[in-house]
C-alpha positions as CSV (number, residue, x, y, z in Angstrom):
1,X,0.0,0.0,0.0
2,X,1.0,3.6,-0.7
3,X,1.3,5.8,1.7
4,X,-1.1,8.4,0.8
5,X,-3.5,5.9,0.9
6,X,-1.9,4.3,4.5
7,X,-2.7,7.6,5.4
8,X,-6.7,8.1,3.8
9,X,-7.2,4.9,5.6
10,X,-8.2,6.2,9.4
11,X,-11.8,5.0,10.1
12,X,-10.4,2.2,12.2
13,X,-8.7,5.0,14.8
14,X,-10.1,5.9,17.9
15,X,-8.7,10.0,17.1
16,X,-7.5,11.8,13.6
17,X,-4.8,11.3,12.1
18,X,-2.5,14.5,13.2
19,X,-2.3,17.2,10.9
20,X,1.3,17.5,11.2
21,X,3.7,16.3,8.7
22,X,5.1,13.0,9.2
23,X,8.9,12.1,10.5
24,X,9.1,8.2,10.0
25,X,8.1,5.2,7.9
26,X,8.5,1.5,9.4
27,X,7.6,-2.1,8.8
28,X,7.0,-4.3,12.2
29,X,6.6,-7.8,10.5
30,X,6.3,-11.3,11.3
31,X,5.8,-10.2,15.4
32,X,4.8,-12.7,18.4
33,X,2.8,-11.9,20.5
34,X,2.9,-12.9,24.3
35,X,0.3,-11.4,26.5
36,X,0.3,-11.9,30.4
37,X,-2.9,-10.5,32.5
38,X,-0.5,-9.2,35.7
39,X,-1.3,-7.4,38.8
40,X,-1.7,-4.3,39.1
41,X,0.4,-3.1,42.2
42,X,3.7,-5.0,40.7
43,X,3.5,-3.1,37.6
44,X,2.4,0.3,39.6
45,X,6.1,-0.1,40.3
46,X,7.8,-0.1,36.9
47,X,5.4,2.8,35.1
48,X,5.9,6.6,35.8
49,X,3.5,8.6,38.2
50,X,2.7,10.8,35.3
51,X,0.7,7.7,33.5
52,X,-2.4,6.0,34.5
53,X,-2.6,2.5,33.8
54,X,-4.6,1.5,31.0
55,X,-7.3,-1.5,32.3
56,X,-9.0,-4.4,30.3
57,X,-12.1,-5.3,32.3
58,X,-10.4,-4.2,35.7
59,X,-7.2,-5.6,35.2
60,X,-3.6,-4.4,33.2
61,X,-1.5,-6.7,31.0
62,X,2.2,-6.6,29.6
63,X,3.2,-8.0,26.5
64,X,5.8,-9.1,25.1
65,X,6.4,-8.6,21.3
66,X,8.6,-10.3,19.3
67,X,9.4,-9.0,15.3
68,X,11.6,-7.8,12.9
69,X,11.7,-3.9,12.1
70,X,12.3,-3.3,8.8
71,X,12.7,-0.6,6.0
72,X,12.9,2.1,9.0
73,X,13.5,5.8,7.3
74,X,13.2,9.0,7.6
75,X,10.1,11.0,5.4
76,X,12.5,12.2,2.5
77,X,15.3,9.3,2.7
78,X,15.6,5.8,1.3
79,X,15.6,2.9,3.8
80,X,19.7,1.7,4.2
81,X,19.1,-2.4,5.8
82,X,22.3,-2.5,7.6
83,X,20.8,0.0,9.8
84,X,16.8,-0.2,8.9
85,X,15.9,-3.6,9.6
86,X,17.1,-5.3,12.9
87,X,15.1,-7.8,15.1
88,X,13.2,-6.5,17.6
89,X,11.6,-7.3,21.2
90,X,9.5,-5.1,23.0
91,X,8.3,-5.8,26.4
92,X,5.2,-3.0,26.5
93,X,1.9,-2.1,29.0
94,X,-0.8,0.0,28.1
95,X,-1.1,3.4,29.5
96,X,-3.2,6.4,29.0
97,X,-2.4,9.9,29.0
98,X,-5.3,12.6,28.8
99,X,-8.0,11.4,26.3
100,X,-5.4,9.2,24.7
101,X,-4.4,5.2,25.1
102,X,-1.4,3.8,24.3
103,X,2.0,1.5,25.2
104,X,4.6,2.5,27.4
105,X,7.5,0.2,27.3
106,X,9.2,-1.4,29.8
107,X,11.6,-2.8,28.3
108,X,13.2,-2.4,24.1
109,X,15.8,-4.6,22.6
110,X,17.2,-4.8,19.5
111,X,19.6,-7.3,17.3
112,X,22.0,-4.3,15.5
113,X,24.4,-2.6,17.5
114,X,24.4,0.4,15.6
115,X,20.6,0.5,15.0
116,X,19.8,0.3,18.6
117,X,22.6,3.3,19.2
118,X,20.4,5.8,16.3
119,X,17.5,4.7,17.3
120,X,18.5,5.7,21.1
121,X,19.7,8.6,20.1
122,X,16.7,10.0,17.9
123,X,13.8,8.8,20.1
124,X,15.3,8.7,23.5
125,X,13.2,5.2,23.9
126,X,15.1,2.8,26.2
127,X,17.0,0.5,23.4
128,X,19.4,-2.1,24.3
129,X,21.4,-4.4,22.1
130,X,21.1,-8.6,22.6
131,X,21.5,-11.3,20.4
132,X,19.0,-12.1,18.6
133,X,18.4,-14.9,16.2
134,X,15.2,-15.7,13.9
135,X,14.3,-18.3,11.7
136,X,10.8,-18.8,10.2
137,X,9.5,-21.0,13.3
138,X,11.9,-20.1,16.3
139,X,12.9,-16.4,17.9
140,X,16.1,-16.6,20.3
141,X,17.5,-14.0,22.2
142,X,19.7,-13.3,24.9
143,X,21.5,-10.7,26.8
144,X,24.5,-11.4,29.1
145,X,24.1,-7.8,31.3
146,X,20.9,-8.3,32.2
147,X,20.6,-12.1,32.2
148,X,17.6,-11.8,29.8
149,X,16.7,-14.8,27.7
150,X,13.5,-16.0,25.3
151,X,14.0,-18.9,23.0
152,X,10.6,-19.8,21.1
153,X,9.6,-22.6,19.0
154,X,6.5,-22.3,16.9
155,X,3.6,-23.0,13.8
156,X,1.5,-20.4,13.1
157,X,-2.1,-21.2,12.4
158,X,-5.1,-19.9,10.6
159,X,-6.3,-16.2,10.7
160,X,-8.6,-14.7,13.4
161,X,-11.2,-13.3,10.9
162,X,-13.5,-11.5,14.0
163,X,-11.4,-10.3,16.6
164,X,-12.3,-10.4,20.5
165,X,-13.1,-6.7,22.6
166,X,-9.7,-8.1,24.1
167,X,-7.9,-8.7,20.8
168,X,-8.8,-4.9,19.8
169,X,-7.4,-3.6,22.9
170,X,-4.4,-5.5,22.9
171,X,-3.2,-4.3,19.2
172,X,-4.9,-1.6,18.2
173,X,-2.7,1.5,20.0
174,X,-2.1,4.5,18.1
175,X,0.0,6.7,20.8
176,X,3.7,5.5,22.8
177,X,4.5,7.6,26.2
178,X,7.9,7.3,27.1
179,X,9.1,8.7,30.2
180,X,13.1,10.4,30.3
181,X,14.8,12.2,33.8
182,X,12.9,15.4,32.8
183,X,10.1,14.8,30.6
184,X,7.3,12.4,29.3
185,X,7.4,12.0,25.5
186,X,4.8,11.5,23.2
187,X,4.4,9.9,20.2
188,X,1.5,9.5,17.3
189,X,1.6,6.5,15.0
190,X,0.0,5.3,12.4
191,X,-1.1,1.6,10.3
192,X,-4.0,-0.6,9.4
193,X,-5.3,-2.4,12.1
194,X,-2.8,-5.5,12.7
195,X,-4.4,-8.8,10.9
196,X,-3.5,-11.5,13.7
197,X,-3.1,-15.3,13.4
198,X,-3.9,-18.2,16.0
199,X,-0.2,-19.7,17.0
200,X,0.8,-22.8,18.7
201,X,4.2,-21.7,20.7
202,X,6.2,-25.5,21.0
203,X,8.9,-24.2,23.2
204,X,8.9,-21.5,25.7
205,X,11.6,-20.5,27.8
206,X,11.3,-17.3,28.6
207,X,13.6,-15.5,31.6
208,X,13.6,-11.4,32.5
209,X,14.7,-11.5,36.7
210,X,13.9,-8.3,36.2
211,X,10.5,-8.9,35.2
212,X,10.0,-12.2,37.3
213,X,6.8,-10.9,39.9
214,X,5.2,-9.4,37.3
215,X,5.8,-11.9,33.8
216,X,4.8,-15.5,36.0
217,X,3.4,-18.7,34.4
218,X,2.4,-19.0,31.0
219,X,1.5,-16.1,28.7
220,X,-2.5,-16.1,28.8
221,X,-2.9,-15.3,25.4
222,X,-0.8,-15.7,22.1
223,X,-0.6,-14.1,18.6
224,X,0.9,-14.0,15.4
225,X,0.7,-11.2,13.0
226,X,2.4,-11.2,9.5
227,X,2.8,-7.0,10.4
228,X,2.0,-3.3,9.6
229,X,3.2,-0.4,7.4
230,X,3.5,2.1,10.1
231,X,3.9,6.1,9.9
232,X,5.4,7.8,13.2
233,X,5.2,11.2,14.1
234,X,7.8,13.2,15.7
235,X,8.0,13.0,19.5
236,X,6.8,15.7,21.6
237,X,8.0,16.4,25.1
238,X,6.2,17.8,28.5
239,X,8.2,18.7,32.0
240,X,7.4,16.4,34.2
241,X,7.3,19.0,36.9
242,X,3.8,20.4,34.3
243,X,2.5,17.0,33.6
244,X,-0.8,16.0,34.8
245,X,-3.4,13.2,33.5
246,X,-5.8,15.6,31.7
């Protein structure tokens, strides 16, 4: 699809489109999807004052989502794939801010050195390099500093052609808060809603210490989605000594 008409293509969002020009193009393909219900106080612990937690029938959830980025570029530059596509996983909750819902991540790794150092650099979002190694049915990573480790084994099975209330809140987030020492950043994105597979996950061994009272037992709910054409709008920052929910 084109982007002019990625971008005519809004009557899925919850809000407009912004009126502002554009800053980034993306591709999130081929992502995993591991969703955990969790409670509420151990997550209270790892998301900034300044956001409320975003709640599914009473309760939050963390995911974690594994996928390759790919074709990353600015608006008026050509994609360069030693840099632009990397494998990424993304260990997000789901916030609001205002009159807006959207992810907050706890946790961003990528598989390029270099990528994970520009992307740092541009967004300010908390990228760290790992190893990471794909093949069509398995996903391994690991990281040595932190002790972090997921190796998954899996078949991915037919499409979910009506999605659940659940299914929609899980995927469909158009807005990232970030939080830095001094400020809560915002960002707008854009993309058809994801189309998700069912997925039988084989193997799962899956090990954050960091993560270990919130992330316990089995995911409750897995996904597969072949991925999105995203847009991404530059971030925009508020003092954290100004910030309030409204």
């Amino acid at each position: 699809m084109k982007i002019q008409d990625l971008l005519k293509t809004a009557e899925h969002r919850p809000w407009k489109i912004p009126t502002e020009n554009w800053k980034f193009y993306q591709e999130w393909n081929n992502a995993i999807f591991l969703h955990w219900e969790v409670e509420l106080e151990e997550l209270k612990k790892l998301v900034p004052k300044e956001l409320e937690i975003d709640l599914f029938e009473g309760k939050p959830w963390v995911s974690v989502v594994a996928f390759t980025m790919e074709k990353i570029r600015p608006k008026y530059l050509p994609s360069f794939s030693p840099i632009s596509d990397f494998d990424e996983i993304n260990i997000r909750t789901y916030v609001k801010s205002g009159h807006k819902t959207g992810v907050y991540f706890l946790s961003i790794e990528g598989g390029k050195q270099l990528s994970c150092k520009i992307a740092k650099s541009i967004s300010e979002l908390p990228y760290r390099y790992s190893k990471i190694k794909r093949t069509a049915n398995q996903y391994q990573s690991s990281n040595a500093a932190f002790n972090d480790k997921l190796d998954l084994t899996f078949s991915i099975r037919e499409a979910i052609e009506t999605k659940s209330k659940l299914d929609q809140w899980l995927t469909e987030r158009y807005a990232l808060f970030q939080d830095t020492k001094q400020a809560i950043n915002a960002f707008e994105i854009h993309h058809l809603e994801w189309p998700i597979h069912n997925i039988d996950i084989t193997k799962l061994d899956f090990n954050y210490p960091r993560f270990k009272n919130l992330l316990k037992n089995k995911p409750n709910k897995i996904q597969y989605s072949n991925g999105v054409n995203v847009i991404a709008w530059g971030k925009t920052k508020k003092d954290k000594t100004s910030y309030n929910k409204v």
